[in-house]
Z-matrix of the N, CA and C atoms (Angstrom, degrees):
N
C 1 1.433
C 2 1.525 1 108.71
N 3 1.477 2 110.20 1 135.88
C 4 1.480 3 114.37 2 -175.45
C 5 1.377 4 96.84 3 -57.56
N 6 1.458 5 113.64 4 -179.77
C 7 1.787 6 129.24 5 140.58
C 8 1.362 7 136.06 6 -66.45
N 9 1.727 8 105.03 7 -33.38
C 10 1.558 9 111.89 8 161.52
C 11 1.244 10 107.14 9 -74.09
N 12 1.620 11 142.36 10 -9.06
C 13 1.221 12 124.12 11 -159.98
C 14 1.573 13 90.10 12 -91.01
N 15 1.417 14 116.79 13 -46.19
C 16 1.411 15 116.31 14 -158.24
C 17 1.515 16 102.50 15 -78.86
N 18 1.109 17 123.56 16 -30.97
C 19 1.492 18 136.23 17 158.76
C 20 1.188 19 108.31 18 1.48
N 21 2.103 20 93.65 19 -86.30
C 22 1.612 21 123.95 20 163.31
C 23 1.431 22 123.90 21 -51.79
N 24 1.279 23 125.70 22 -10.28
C 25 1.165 24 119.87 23 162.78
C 26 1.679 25 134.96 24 -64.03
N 27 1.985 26 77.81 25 -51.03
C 28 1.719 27 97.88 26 178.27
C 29 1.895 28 102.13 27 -74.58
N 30 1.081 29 108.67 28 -14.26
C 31 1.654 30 95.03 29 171.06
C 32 1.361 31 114.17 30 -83.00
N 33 1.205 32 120.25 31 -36.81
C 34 1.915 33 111.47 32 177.32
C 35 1.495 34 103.22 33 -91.27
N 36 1.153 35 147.97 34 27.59
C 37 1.658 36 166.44 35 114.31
C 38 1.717 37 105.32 36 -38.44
N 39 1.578 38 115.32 37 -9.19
C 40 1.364 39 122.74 38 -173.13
C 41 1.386 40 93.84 39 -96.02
N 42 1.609 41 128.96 40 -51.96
C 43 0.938 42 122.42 41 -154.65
C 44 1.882 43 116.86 42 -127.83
N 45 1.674 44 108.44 43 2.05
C 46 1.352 45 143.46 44 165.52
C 47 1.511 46 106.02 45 -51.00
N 48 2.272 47 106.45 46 -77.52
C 49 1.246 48 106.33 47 -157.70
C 50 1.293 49 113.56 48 -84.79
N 51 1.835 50 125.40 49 3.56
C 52 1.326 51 110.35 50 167.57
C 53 1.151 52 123.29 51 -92.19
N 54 1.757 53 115.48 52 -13.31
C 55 1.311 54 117.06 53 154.41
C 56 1.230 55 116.73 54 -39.93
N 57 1.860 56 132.55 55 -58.64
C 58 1.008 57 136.47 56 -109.21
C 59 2.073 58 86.63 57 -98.84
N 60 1.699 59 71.64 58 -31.79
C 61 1.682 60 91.27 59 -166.49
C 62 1.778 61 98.62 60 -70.96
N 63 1.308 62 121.12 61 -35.67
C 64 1.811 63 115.35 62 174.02
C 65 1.343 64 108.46 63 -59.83
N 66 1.543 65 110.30 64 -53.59
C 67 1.959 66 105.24 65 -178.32
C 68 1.481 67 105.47 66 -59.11
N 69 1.267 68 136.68 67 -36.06
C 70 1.401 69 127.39 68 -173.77
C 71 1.398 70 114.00 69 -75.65
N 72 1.701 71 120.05 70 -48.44
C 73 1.680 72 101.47 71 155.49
C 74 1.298 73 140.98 72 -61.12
N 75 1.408 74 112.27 73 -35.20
C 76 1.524 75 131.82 74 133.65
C 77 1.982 76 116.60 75 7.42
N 78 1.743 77 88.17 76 -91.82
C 79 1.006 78 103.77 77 152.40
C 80 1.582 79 145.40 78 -14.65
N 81 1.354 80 96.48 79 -102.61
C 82 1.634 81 119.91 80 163.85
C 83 1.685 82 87.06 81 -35.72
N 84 1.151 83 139.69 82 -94.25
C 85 1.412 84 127.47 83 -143.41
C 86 1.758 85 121.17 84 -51.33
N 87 1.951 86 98.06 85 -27.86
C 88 1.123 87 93.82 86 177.88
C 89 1.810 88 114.52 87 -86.89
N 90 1.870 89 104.88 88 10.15
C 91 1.409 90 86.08 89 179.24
C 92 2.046 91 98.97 90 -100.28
N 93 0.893 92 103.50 91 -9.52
C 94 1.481 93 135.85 92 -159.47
C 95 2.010 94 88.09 93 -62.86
N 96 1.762 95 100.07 94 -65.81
C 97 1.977 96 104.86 95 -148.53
C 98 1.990 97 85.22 96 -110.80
N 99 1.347 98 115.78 97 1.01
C 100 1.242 99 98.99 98 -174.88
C 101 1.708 100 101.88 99 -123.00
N 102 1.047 101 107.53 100 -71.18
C 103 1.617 102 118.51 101 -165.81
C 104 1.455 103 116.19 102 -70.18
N 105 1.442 104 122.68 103 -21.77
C 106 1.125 105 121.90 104 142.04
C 107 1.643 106 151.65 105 -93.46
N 108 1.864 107 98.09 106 13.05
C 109 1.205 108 125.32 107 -173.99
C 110 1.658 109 88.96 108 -97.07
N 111 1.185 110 131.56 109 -61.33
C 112 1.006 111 134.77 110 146.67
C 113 2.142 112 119.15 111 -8.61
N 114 1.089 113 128.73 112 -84.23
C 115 1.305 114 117.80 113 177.30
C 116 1.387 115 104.53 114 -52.76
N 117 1.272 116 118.37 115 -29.72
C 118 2.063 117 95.95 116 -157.76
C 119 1.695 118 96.04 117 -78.45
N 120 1.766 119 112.82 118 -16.06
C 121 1.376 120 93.57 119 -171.64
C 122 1.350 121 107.74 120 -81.25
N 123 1.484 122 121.49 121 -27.91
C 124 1.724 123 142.65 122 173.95
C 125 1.935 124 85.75 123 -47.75
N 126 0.673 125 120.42 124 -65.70
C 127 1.424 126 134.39 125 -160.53
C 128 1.589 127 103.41 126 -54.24
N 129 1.501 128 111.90 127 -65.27
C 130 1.710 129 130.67 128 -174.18
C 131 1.650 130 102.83 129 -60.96
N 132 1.237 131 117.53 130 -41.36
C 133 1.403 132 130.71 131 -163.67
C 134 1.142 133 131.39 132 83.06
N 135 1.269 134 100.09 133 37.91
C 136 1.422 135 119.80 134 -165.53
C 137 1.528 136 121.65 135 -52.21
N 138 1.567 137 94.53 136 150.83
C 139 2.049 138 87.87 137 -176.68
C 140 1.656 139 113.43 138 -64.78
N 141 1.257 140 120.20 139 -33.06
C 142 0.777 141 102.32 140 158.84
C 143 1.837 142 129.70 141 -127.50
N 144 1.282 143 123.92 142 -179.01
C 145 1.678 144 107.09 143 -178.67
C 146 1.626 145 90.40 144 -156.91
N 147 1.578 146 104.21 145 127.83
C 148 1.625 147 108.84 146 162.88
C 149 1.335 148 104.49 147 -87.92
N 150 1.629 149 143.56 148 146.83
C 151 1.313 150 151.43 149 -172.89
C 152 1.878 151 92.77 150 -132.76
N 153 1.253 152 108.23 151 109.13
C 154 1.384 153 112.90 152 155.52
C 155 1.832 154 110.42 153 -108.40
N 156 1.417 155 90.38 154 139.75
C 157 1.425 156 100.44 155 -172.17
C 158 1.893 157 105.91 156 -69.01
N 159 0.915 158 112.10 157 -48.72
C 160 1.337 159 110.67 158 -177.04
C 161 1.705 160 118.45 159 -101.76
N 162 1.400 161 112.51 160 61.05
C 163 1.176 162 113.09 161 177.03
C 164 1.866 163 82.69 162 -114.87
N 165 1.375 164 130.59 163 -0.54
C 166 1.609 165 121.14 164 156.09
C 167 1.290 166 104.92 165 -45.73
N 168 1.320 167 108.93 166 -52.99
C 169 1.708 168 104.95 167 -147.33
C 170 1.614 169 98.01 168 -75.96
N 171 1.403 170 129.21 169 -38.99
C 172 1.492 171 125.17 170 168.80
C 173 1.531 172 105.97 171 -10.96
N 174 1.370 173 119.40 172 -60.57
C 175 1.648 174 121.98 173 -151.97
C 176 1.572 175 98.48 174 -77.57
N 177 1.117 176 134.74 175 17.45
C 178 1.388 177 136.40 176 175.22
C 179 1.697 178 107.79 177 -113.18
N 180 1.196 179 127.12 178 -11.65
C 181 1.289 180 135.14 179 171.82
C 182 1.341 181 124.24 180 -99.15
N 183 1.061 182 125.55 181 15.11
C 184 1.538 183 128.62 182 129.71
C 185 1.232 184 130.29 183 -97.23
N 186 1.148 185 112.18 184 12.64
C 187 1.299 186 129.41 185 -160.57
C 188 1.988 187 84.55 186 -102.57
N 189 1.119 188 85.10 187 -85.39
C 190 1.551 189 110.77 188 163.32
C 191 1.869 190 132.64 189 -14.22
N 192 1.671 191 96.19 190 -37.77
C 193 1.548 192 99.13 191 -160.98
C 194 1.943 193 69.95 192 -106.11
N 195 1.207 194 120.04 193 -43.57
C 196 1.590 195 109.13 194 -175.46
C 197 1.603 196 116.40 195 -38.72
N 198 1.594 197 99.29 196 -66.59
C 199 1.581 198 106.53 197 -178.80
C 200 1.536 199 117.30 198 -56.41
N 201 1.233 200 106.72 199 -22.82
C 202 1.756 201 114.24 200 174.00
C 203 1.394 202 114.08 201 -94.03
N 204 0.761 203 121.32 202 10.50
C 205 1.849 204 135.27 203 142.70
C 206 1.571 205 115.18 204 -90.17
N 207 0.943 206 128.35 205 -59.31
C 208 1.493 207 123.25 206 166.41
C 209 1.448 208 113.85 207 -61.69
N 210 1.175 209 133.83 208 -7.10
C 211 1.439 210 122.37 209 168.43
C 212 1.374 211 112.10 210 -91.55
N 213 1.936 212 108.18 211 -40.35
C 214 1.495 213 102.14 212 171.66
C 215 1.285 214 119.28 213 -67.06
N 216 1.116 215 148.58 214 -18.25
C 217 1.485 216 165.60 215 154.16
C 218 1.445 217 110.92 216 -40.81
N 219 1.637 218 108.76 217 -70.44
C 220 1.203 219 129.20 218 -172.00
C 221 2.060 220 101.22 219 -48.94
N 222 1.574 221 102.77 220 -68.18
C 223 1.532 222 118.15 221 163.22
C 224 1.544 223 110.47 222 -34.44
N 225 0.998 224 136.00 223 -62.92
C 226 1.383 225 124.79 224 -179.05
C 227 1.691 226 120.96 225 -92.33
N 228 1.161 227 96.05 226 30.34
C 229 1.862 228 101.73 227 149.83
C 230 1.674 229 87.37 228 -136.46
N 231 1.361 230 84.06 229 146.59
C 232 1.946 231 88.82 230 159.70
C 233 1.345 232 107.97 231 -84.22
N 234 1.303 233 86.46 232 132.75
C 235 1.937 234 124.14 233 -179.87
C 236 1.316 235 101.51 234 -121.23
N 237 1.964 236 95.96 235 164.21
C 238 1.431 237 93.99 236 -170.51
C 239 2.076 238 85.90 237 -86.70
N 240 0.911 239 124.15 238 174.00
C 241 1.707 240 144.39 239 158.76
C 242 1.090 241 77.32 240 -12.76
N 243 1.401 242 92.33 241 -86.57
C 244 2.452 243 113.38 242 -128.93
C 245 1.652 244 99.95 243 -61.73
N 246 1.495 245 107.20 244 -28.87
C 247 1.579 246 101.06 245 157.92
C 248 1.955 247 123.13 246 -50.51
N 249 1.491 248 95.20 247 -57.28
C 250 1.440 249 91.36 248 -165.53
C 251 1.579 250 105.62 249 -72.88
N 252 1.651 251 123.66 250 13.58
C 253 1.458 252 105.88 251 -174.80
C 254 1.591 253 111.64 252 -92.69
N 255 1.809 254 108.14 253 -23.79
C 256 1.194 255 118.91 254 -148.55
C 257 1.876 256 92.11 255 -75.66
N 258 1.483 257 92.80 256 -33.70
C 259 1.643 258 80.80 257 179.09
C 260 1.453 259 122.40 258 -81.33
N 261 1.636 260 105.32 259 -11.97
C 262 1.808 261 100.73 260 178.18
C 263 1.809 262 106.60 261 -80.55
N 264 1.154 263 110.32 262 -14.95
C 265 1.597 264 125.18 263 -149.67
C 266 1.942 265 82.67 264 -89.47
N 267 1.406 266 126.71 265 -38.79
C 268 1.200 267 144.66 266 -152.63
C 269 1.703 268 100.14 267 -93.61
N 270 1.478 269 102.22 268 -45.32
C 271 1.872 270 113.84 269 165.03
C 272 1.303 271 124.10 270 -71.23
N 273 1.150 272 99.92 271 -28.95
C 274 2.031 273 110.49 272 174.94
C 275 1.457 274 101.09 273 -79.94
N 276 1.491 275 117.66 274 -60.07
C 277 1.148 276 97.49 275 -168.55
C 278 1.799 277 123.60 276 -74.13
N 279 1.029 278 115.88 277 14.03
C 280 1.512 279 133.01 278 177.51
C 281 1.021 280 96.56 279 -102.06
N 282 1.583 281 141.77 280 -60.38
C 283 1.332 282 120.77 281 -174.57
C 284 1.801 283 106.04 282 -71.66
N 285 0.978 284 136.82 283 -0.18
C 286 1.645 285 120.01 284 166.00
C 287 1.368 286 110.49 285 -91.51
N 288 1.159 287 118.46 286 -24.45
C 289 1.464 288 122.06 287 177.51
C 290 1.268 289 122.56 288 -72.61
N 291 1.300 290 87.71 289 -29.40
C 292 1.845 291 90.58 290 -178.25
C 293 1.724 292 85.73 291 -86.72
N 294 0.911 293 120.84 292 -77.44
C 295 1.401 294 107.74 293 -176.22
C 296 1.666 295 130.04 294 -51.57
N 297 1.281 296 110.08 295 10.80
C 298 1.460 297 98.51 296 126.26
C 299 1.200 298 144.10 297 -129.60
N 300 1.979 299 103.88 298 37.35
C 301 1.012 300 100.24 299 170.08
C 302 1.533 301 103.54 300 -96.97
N 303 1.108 302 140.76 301 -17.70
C 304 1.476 303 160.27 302 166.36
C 305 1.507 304 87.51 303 -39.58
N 306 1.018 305 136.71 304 -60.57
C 307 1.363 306 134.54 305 -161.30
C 308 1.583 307 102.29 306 -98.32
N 309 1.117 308 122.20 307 -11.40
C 310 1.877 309 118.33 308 143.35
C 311 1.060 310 122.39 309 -62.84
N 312 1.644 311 118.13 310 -36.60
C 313 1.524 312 117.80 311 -178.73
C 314 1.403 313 110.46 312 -74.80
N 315 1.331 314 107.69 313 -41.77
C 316 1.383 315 116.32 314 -165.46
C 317 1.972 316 111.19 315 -69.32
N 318 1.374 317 98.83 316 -13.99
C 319 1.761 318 106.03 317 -162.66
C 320 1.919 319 103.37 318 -111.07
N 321 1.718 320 87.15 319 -30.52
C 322 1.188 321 72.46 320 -165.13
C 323 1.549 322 105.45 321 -127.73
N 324 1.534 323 117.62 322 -17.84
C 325 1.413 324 119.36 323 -166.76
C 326 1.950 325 106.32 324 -87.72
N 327 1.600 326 95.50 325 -14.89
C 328 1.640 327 84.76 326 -179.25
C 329 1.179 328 90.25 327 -92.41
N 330 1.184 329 142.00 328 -69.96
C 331 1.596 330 130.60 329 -178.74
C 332 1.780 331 113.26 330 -8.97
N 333 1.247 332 104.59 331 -75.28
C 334 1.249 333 114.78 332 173.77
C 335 1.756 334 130.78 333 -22.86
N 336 1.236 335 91.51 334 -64.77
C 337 1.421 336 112.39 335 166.66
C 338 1.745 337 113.81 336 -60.02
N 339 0.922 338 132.10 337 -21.38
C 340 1.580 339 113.25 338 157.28
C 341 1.558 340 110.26 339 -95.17
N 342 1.181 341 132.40 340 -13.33
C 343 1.358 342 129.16 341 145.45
C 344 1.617 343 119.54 342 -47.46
N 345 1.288 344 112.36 343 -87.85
C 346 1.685 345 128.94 344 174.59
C 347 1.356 346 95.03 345 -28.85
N 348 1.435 347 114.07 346 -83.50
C 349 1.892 348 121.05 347 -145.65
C 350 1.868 349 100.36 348 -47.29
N 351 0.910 350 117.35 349 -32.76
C 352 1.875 351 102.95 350 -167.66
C 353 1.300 352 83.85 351 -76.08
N 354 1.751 353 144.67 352 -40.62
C 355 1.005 354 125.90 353 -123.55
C 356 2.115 355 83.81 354 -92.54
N 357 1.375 356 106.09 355 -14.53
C 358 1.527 357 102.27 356 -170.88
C 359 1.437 358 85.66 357 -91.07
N 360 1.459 359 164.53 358 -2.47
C 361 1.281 360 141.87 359 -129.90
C 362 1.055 361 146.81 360 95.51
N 363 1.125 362 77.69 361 -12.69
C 364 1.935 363 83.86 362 -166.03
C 365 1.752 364 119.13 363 -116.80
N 366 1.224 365 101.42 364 154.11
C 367 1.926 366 118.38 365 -163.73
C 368 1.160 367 103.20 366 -106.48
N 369 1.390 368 118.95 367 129.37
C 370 1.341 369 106.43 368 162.06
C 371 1.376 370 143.17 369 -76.32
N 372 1.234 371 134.42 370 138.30
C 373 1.505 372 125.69 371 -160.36
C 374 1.696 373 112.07 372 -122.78
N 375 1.175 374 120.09 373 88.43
C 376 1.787 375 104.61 374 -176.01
C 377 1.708 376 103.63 375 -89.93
N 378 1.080 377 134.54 376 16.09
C 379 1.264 378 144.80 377 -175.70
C 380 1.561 379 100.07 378 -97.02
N 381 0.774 380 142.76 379 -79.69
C 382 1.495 381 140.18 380 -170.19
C 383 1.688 382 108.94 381 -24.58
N 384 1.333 383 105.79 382 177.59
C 385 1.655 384 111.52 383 -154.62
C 386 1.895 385 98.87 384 -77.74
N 387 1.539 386 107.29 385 145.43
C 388 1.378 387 113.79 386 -179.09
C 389 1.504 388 113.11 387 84.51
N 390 1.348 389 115.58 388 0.02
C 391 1.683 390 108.37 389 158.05
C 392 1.394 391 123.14 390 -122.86
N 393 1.269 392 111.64 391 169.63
C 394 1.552 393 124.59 392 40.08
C 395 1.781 394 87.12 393 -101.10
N 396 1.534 395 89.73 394 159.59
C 397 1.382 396 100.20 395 175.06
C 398 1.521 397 100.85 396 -156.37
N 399 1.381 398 135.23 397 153.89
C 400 1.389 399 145.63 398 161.38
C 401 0.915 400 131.34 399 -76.01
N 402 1.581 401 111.54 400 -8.82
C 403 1.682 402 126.13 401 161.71
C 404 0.999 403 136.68 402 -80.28
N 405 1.194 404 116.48 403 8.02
C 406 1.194 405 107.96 404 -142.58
C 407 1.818 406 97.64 405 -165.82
N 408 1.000 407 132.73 406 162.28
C 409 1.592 408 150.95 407 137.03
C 410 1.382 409 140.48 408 -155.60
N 411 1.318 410 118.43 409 113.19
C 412 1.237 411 132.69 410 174.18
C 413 1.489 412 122.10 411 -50.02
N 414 1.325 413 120.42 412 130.54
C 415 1.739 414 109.31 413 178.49
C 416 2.248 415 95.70 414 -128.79
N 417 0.814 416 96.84 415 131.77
C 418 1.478 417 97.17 416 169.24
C 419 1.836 418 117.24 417 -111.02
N 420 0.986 419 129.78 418 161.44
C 421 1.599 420 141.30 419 -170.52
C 422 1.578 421 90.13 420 -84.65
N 423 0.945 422 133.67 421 -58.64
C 424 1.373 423 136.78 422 -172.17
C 425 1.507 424 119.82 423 -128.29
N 426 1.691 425 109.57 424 127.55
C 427 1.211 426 106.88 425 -167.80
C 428 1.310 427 112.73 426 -69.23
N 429 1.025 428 143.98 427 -3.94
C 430 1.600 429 152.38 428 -176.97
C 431 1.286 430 97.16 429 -62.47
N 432 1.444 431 128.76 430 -24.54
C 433 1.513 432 107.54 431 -166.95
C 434 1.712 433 113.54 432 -116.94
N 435 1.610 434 78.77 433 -0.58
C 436 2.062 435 85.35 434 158.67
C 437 1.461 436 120.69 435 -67.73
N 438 1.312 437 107.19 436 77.75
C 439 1.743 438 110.24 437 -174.76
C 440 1.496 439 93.61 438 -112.10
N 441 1.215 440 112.15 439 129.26
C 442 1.863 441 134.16 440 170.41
C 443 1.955 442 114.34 441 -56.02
N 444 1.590 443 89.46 442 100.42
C 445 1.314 444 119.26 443 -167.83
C 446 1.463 445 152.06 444 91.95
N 447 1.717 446 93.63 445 -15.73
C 448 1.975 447 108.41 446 157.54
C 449 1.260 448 104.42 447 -62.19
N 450 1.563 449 103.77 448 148.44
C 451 1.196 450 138.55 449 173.44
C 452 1.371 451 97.70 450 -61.60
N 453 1.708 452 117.30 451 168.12
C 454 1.439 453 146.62 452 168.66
C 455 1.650 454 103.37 453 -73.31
N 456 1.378 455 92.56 454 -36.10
C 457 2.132 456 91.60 455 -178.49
C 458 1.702 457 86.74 456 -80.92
N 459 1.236 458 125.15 457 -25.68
C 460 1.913 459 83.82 458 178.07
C 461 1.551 460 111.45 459 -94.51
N 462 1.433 461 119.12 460 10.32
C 463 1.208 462 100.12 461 172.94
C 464 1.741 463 97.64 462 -96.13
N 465 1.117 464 116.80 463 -9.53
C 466 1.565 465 113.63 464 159.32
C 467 1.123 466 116.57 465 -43.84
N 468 1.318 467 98.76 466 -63.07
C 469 2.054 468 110.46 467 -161.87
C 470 1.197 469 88.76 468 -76.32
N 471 1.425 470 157.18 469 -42.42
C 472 1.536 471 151.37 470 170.01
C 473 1.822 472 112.12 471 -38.70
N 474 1.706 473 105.29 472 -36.68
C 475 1.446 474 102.07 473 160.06
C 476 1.306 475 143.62 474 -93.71
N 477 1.710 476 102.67 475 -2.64
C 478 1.333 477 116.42 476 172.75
C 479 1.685 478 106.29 477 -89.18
N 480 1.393 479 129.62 478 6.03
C 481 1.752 480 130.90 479 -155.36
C 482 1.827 481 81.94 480 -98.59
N 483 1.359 482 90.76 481 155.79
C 484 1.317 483 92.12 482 176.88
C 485 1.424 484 123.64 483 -72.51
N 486 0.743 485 127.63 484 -155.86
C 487 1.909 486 125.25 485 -167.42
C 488 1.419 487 108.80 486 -113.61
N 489 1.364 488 108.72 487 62.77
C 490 2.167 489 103.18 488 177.20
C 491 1.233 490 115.37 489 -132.56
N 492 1.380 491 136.21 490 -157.59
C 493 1.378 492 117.79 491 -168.42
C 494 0.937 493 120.78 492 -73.14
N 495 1.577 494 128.46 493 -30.88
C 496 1.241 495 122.06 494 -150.43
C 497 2.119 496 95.24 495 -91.41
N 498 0.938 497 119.71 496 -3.90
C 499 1.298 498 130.69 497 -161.22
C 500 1.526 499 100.55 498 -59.67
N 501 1.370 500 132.05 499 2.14
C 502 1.473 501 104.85 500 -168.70
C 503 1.747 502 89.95 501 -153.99
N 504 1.580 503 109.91 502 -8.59
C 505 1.856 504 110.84 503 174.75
C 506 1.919 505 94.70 504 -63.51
N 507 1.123 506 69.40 505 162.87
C 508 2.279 507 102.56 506 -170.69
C 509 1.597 508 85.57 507 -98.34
């Protein structure tokens, strides 16, 4: 590697690793309040559950912004080669993986999910607050509480109310 090359390296190292470093907290937070808020309610049986198809591929982007910090690093010190491959070899193969799990979610994990969800309970609701949207789908335990524009927390508190008539009127 020239001297002007690495030069230019250590200059976009200014504006590279805080990218790398936003998608990786990025990340982590969205696997943190979303993608794992998501299973515990699959899990709890919750009244209600949002299912995004591509919150798979999330868990490949820390993966991703990590190894692309050690390559920009690696690149702006001189290294021998077989050093700088293990981390491009480690970044390539993370970005194909994740991208085909994007196209697992997309082929096979939304399909799925209107299969599975009735078979656990659950109704689908595109009426509730924040749709329609393509990101996203709402499933509720009982269709009574698919009312057009309440929140997911009131179809919560709709399953925490005690059990009498008025428990399921709009």
């Amino acid at each position: 590697m020239q001297a002007t090359d690495i030069a230019q390296i250590r200059k976009s190292l200014i504006w590279s690793i805080p990218s790398f470093l936003l998608i990786l907290a990025l990340s982590i937070w969205s696997i943190k309040y979303s993608f794992l808020n998501t299973i515990i309610d699959l899990k709890n049986s919750s009244a209600s559950v949002r299912i995004t198809p591509l919150h798979l591929a999330i868990v490949y982007f820390p993966v991703i912004a990590v190894t692309g910090i050690i390559a920009m690093i690696q690149k702006s010190i001189p290294c021998k080669e077989r050093t700088l491959k293990i981390a491009e070899r480690i970044f390539a193969f993370s970005v194909f993986t994740g991208t085909g799990v994007v196209l697992l979610c997309f082929f096979v994990v939304t399909p799925l999910q209107y299969y599975a969800m009735p078979k656990l309970g659950y109704t689908r609701c595109n009426i509730l607050e924040d749709h329609p949207t393509i990101y996203f789908t709402d499933w509720v335990k009982n269709p009574d509480w698919c009312v057009r524009g309440k929140s997911r927390e009131w179809v919560n508190e709709q399953a925490r109310l005690p059990n009498d008539s008025d428990h399921g009127s709009r």
